[in-house]
ZANUKE-774731 format. One record per residue (C-alpha): z, y, x; residue in one letter. Coordinates in nm, 4 decimals. Layout:
! residues N
         pz         py         px   residuo
          Z          Y          X         A
...
END
This chain:
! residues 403
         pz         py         px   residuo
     2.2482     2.4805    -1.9902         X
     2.0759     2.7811    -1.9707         X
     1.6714     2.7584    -1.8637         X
     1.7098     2.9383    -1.5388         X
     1.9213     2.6738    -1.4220         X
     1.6471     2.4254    -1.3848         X
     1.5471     2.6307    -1.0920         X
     1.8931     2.5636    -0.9453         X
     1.8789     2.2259    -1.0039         X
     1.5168     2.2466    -0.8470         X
     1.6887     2.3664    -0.5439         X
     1.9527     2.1536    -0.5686         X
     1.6487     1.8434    -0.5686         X
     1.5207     1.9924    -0.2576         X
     1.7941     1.9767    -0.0649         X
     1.8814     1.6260    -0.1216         X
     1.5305     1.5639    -0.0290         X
     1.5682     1.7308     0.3081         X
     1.8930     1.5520     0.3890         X
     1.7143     1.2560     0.2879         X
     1.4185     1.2966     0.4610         X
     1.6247     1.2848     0.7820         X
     1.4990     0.9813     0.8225         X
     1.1716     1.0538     0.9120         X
     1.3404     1.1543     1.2408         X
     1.4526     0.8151     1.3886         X
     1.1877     0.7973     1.6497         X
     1.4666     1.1379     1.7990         X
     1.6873     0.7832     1.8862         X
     1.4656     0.5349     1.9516         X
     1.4826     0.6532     2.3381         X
     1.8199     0.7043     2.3839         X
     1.9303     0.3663     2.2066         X
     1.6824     0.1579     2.4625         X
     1.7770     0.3061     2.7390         X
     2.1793     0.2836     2.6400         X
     2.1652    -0.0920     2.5248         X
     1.8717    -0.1950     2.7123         X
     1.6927    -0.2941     2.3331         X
     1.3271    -0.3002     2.3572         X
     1.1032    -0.0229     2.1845         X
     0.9876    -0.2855     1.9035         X
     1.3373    -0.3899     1.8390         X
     1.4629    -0.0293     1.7566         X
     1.1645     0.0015     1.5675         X
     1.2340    -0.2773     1.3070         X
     1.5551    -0.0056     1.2200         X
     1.3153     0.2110     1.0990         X
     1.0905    -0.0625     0.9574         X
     1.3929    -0.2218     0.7604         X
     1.5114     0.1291     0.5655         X
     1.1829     0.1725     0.4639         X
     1.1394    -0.1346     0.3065         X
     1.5099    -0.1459     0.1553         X
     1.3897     0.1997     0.0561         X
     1.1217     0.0940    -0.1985         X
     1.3289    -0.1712    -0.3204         X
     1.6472     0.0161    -0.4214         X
     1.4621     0.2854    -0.5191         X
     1.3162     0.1047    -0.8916         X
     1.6765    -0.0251    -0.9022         X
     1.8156     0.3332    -0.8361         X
     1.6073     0.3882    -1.1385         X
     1.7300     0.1460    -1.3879         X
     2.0806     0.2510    -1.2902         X
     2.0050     0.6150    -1.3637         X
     1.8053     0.5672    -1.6910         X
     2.1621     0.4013    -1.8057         X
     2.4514     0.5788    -1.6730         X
     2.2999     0.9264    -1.5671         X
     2.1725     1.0728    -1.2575         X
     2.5053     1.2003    -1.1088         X
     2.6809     0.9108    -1.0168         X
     2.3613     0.7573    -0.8662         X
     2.2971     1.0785    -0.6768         X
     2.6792     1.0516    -0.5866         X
     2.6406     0.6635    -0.4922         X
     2.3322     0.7781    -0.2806         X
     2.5385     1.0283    -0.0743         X
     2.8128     0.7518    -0.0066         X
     2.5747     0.4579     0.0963         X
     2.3323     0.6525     0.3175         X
     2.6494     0.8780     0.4867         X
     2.8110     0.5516     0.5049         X
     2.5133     0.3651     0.6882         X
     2.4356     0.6906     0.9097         X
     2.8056     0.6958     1.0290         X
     2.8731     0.3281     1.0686         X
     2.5628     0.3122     1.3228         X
     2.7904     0.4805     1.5577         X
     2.9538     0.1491     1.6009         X
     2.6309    -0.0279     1.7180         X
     2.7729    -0.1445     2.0622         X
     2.8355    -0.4351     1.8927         X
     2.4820    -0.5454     1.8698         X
     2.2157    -0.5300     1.7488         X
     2.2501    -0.6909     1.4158         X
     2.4838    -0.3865     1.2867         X
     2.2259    -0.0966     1.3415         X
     1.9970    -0.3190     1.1058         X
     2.2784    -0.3722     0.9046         X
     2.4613     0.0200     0.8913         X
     2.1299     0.2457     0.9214         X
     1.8936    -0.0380     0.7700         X
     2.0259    -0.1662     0.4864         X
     2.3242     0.0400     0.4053         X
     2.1343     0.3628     0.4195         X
     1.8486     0.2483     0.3214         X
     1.9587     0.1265     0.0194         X
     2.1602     0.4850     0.0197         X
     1.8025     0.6399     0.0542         X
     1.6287     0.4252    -0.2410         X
     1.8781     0.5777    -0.4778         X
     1.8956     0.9456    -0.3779         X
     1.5102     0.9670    -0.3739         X
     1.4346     0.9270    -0.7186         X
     1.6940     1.0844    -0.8540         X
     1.5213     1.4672    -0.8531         X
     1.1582     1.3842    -0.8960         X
     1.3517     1.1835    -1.2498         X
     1.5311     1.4480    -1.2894         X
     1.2896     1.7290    -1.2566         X
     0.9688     1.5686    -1.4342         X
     1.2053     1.6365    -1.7514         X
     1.3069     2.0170    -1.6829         X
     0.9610     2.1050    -1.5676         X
     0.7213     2.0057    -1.7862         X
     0.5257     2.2985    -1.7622         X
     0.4619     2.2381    -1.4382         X
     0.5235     1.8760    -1.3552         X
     0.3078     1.8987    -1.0053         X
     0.4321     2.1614    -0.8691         X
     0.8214     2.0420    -0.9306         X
     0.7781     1.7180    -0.8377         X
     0.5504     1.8281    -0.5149         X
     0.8207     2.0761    -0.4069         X
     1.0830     1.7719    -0.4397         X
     0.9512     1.5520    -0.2358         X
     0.8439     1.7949    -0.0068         X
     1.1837     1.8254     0.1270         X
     1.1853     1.4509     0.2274         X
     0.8595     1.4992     0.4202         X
     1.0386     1.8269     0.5774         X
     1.3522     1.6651     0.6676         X
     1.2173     1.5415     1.0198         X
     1.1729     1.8958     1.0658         X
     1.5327     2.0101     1.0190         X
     1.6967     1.6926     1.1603         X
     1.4676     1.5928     1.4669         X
     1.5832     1.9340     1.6702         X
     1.9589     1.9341     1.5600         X
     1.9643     1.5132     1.6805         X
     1.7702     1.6132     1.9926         X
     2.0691     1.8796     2.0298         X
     2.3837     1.6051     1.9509         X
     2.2142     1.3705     2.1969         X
     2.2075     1.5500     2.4643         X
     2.5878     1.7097     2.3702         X
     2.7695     1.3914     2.2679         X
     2.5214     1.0862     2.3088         X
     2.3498     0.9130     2.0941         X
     2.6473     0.7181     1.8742         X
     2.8727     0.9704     1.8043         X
     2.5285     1.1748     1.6663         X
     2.5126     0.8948     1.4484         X
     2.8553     0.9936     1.2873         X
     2.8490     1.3364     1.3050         X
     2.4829     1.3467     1.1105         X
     2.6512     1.0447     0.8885         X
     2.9165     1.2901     0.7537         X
     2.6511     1.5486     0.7201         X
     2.4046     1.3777     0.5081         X
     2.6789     1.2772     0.3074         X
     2.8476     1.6739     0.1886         X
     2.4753     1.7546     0.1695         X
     2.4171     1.5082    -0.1075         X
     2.7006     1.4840    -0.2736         X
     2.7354     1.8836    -0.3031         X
     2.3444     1.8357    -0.4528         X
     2.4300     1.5253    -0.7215         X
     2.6616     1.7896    -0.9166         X
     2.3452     1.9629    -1.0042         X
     2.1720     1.6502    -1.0843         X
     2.1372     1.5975    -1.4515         X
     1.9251     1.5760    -1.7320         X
     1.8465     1.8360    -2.0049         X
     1.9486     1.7892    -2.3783         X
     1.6742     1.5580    -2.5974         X
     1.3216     1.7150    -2.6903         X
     1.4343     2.0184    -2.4418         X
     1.1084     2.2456    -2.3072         X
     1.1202     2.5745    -2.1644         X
     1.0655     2.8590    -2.4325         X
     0.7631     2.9861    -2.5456         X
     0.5906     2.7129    -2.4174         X
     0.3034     2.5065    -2.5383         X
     0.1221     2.2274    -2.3821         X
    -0.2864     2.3213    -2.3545         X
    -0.5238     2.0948    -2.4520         X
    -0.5877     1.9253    -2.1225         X
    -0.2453     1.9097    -2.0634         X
    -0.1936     1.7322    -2.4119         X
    -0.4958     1.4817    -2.3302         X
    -0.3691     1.3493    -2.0313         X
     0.0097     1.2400    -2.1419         X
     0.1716     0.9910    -2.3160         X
     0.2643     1.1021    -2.6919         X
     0.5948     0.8633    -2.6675         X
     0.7882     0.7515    -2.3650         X
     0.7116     0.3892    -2.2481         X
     0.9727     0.1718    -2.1273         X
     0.9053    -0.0069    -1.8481         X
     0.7662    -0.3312    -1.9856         X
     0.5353    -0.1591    -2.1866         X
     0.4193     0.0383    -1.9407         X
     0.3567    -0.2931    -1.6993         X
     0.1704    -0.4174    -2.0269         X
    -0.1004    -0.1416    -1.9811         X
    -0.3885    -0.1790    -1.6981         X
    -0.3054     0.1905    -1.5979         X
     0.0069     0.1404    -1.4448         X
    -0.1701    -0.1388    -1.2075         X
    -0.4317     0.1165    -1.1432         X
    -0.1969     0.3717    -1.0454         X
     0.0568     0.1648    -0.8123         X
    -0.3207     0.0735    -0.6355         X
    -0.4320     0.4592    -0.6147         X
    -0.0914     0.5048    -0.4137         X
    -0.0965     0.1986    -0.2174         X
    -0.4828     0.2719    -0.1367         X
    -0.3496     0.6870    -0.0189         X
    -0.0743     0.5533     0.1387         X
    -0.2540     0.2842     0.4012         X
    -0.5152     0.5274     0.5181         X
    -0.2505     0.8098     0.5886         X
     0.0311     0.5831     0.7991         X
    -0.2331     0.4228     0.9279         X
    -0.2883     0.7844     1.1325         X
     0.0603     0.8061     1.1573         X
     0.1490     0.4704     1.3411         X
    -0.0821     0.5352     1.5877         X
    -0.1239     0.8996     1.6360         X
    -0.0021     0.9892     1.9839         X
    -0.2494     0.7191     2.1903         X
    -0.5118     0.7907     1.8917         X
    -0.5073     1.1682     2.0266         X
    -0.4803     1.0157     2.3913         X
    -0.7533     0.8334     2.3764         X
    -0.9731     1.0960     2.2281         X
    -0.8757     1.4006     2.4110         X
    -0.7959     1.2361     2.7125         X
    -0.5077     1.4551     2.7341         X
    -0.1800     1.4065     2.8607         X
     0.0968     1.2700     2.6152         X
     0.3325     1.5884     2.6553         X
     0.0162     1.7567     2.4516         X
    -0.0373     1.4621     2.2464         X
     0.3421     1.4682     2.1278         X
     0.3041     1.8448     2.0381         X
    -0.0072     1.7286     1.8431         X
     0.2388     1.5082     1.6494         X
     0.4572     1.7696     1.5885         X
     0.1956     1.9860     1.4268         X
     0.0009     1.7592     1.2384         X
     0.3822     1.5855     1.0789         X
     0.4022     1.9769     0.9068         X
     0.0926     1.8756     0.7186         X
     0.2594     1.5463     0.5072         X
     0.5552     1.8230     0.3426         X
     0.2714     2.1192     0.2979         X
     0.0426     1.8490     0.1465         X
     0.3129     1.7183    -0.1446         X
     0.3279     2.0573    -0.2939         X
    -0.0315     2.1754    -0.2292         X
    -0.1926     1.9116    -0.3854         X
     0.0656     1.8472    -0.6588         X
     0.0054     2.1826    -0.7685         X
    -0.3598     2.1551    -0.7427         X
    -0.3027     1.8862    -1.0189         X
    -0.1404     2.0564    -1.2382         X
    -0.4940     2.2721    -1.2933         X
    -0.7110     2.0182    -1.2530         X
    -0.5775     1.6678    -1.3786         X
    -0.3902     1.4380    -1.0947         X
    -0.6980     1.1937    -1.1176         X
    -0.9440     1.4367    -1.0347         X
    -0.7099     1.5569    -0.7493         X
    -0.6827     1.1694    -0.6080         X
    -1.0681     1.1861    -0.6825         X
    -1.0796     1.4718    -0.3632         X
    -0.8067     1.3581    -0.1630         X
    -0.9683     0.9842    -0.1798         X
    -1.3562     1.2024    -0.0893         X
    -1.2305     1.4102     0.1535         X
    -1.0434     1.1581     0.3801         X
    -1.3903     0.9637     0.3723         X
    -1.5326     1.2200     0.5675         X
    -1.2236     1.3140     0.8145         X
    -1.1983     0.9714     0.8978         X
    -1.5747     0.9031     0.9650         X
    -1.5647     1.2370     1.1602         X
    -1.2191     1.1554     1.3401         X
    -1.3624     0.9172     1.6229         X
    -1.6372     1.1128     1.7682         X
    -1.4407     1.4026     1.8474         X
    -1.2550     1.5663     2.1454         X
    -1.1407     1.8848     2.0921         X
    -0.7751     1.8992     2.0698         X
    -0.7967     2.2105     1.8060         X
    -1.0247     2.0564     1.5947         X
    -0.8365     1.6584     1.6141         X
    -0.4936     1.8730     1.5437         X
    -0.6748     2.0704     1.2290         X
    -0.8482     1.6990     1.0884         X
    -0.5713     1.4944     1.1205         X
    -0.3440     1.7831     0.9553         X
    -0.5422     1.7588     0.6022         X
    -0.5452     1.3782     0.6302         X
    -0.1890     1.3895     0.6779         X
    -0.1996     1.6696     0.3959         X
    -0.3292     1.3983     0.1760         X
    -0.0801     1.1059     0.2604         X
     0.1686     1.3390     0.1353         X
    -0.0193     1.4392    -0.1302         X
    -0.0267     1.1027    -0.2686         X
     0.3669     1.1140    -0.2829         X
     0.3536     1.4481    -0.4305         X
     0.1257     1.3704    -0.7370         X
     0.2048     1.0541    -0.8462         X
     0.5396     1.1097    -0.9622         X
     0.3978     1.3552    -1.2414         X
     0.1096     1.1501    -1.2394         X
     0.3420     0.8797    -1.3803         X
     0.5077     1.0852    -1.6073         X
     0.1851     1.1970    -1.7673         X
     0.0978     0.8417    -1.8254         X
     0.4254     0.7018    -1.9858         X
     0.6456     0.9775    -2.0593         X
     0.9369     1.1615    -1.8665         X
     1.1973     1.0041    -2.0208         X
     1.1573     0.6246    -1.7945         X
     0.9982     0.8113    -1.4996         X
     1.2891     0.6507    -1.3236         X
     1.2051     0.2881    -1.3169         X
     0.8463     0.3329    -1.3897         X
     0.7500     0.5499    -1.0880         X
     1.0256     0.3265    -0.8498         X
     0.8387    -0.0166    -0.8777         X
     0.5435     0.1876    -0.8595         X
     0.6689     0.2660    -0.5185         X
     0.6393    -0.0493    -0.3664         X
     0.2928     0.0056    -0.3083         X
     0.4974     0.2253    -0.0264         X
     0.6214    -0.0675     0.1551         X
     0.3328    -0.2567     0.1275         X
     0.1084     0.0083     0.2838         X
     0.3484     0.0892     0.5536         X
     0.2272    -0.3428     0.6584         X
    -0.1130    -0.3078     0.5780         X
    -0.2343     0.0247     0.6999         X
    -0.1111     0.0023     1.0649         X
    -0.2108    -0.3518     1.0891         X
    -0.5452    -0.3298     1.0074         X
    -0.6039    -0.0443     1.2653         X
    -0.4697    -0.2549     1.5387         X
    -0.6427    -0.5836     1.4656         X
    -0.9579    -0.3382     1.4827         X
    -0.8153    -0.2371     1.8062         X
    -0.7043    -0.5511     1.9496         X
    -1.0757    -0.6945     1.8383         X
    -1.3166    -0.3858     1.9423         X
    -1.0905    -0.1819     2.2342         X
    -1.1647     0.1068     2.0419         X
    -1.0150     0.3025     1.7098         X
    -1.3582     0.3790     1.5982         X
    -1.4110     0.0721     1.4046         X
    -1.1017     0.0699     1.2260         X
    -1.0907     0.4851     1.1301         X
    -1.4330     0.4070     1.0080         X
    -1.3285     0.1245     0.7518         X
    -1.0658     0.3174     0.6591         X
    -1.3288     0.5684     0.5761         X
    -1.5149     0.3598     0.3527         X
    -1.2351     0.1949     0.1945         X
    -1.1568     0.5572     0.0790         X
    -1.5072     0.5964    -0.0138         X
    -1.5257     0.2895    -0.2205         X
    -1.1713     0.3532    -0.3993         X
    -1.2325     0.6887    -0.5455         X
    -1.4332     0.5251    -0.8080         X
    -1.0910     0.4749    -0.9238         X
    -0.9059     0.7573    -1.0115         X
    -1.2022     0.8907    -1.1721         X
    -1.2175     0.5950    -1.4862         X
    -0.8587     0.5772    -1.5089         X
    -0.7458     0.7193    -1.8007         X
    -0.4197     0.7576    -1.9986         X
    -0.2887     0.4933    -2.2469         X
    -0.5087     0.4874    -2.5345         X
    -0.2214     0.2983    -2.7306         X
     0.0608     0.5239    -2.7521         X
     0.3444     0.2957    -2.8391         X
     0.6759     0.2393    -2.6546         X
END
């Protein structure tokens, strides 16, 4: 394949990440299937709660599968399962059970294996610029709320909310599996021509690809799944509670707060390529190093204000660096252990993911539920960020490069 495919097959990674990202926009339903069924907010919720967390577990084995049979067919399988989960939540009059079931598990698990196909995929056709690629990959899954959320809205409205659930089911699907044809890897010891590593670049990765045990034998890897888990918990913690966070200090009505939402959400896709591509010039530990600094002082600052323009322009660059966080690490993995197991390496990594999406949120309420106000809890969120970016700056790569 010629070397200006990979910017097709960049493209091609993007979109899947958009369709994928589709998911972001389930609170578009949670409305419409309450009032409909008569469900309560919390149990439509645990939908949303359930693909994420079948999410982070498919996604390591999406990675196995693919370091063994290719990406294609797992890109291919991806488009089936989540299209198939989408569309068979259409049939959720029958309870309750089969909406966890269809858009829970079966597209979740759907969604575990399409997301790490291009960020595997791409870490080995842009090694020149690792960041960036990966950051503009995932990108697309932080913009896909963006795309979907209005064009739901619009079904809703048209055909109620079931048959949306079929129509975006088929959707997802030809999106996807148009995308997987473009999905694959290029030939062994393939790089771009004319180019050379530099000397930071050459510092900072792996000399030999690590399999996955090996790479759970070295400290770094530990390090690393706790530098995402840490990112993570401060930025969903934001994100659970954003609308009565901007309530409360605004005082402003929730039409306004919602548009806050809106705004701020743009800030998680700008933040996965900004900041990847800020670490491709200077390291991605250094760039956790600022991420981790700079939401220490948003978050301290967060609570005492009241302007709506300034709470909107804060809690955009925090949200900037939750994404960030999903941008980086990818690359940041394949620095560390090679391109060639990025796969399974960076898709256990991402159960830090699921484990932040508990512990973030939770800690922010108890705060609530034991002070009446978010103050408390933004502020130990600040200095948890405070304390943790003495991490990124000692680790360092593998200083035993052996598979």
């Amino acid at each position: 394949m010629a070397t200006t495919n990979r910017w097709g097959i960049a493209l091609a990674g993007f979109l899947m990440q958009v369709a994928l990202g589709a998911v972001y926009a389930w609170s578009v339903f949670r409305n419409p299937l309450t009032k409909q069924f008569g469900w309560s907010i919390a149990q439509v919720t645990w939908t949303f709660t359930i693909c994420i967390f079948v999410l982070g577990i498919a996604t390591f084995f999406g990675g196995l599968w693919l370091n063994r049979k290719g990406p294609r067919i797992v890109a291919f399988t991806a488009a089936f399962l989540y299209g198939l989960g989408v569309f068979l939540a259409s049939f959720s009059s029958h309870g309750l059970w089969w909406l966890y079931l269809s858009y829970g598990v079966i597209g979740g698990t759907g969604l575990g294996f399409g997301y790490i196909v291009p960020i595997a995929v791409l870490v080995k056709w842009f090694p020149d610029r690792r960041g960036l690629i990966t950051g503009i990959a995932v990108g697309g899954f932080g913009a896909g709320a963006l795309v979907t959320a209005p064009v739901a809205q619009h079904l809703i409205q048209s055909v109620g909310v079931l048959t949306t659930f079929a129509y975006l089911g088929i959707a997802y699907f030809v999106v996807i599996f148009i995308a997987g044809f473009f999905m694959q890897n290029p030939p062994a010891g393939w790089a771009p021509s004319g180019w050379t590593p530099t000397a930071t670049q050459t510092a900072q990765r792996a000399r030999v690809d690590y399999t996955l045990g090996s790479a759970l034998a070295r400290w770094q890897w530990w390090a690393m799944w706790l530098l995402l888990f840490l990112n993570t918990s401060a930025g969903i913690s934001l994100i659970s509670q954003e609308a009565p966070i901007f309530q409360k200090l605004t005082a402003t009505s929730a039409a306004v707060a919602a548009g806050m939402v809106g705004i701020v959400s743009i800030g998680n896709s700008v933040g996965r390529i900004f900041w990847a591509w800020v670490s491709d010039g200077i390291t991605r530990r250094w760039t956790f190093a600022v991420m981790y600094l700079l939401q220490f002082g948003l978050f301290w600052l967060l609570p005492s204000l009241a302007s709506v323009t300034v709470i909107t322009t804060v809690s955009f660059v925090i949200l900037m660096c939750y994404g960030g966080g999903f941008g980086t690490m990818p690359a940041f993995a394949a620095d560390y252990f090679g391109s060639k197991n990025v796969g399974p390496i960076y898709g256990l990594m991402l159960t830090a993911w699921g484990f932040a999406s508990y512990f973030g949120p939770q800690l922010l309420v108890k705060m609530l539920g034991q002070t009446g106000s978010y103050a408390s809890g933004l502020h130990m969120i600040a200095g948890i960020m405070l304390v943790s970016t003495v991490l990124p700056i000692i680790v360092s790569p593998p200083k035993e490069h052996k598979a």
